[in-house]
Structure formats: C-alpha cells, structure tokens
C-alpha positions in Angstrom: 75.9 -81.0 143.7 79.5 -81.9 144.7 80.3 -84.2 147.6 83.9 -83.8 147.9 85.1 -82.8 144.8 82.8 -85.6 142.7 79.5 -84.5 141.3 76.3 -86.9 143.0 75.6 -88.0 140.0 79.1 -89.5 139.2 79.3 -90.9 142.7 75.8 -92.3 142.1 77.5 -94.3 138.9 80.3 -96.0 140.3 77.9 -97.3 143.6 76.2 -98.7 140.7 79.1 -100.4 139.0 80.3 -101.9 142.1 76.4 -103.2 143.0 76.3 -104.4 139.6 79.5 -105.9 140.2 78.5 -108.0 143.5 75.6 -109.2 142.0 77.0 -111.0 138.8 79.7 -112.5 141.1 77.2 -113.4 144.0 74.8 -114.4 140.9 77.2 -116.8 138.9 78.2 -118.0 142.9 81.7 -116.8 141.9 81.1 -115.5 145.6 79.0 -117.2 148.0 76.3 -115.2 149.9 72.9 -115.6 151.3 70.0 -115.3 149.0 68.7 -112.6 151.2 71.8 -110.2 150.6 71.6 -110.6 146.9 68.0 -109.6 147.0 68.6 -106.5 149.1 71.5 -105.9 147.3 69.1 -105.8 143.7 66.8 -103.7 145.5 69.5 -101.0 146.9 71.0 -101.2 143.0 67.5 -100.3 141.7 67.0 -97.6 143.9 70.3 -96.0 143.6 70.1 -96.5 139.8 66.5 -95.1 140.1 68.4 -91.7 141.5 71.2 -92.1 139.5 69.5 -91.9 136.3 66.8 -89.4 137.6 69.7 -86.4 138.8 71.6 -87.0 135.8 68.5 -85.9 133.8 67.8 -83.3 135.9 71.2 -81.7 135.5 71.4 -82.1 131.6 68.6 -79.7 130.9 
C-alpha cells in the first residue's frame, strides 16, 4: 500500500524514528515536556511500531 508515492510501511519507519527521536531528547530533558506527553508519546511509538513491524512482515512473504 502506497500513500503518496511511499509504501505504509516506510512511512510507518520514519514516524518511528522521529518518536524515537522525541523521546530520547524529552528523556535526557534535552527538551522539556510534561511527563504526561512522554508517556503518550511511548505509547503511540509502541503502537505504531507494533504496525510497523507487523505490515512489513506481512509484505515480505
């Protein structure tokens, strides 16, 4: 599945690197954010890793 000319899965990926991205800066309080956005922040990462890693094993086979 494309969404504009980038597969889903790919997509999926870099959400992931920039979630993973906010939450080792808001983590090491590089930037300063309410404990309440980092946790739902961890939560959407696991989720949209969660989908990321089950469509890109759907697709390989």
């Amino acid at each position: 599945m494309r969404i504009g000319g980038i597969s889903l899965v790919q997509l999926l990926g870099i959400i992931n690197f920039l979630l993973l991205l906010f939450q080792l800066f808001s983590g090491q309080h590089w930037i300063r954010v309410k404990i309440g956005i980092h946790r739902k922040v961890g939560l959407a990462l696991v989720v949209t890793a969660s989908l990321h890693g089950f469509l890109a094993f759907m697709t390989a086979n």
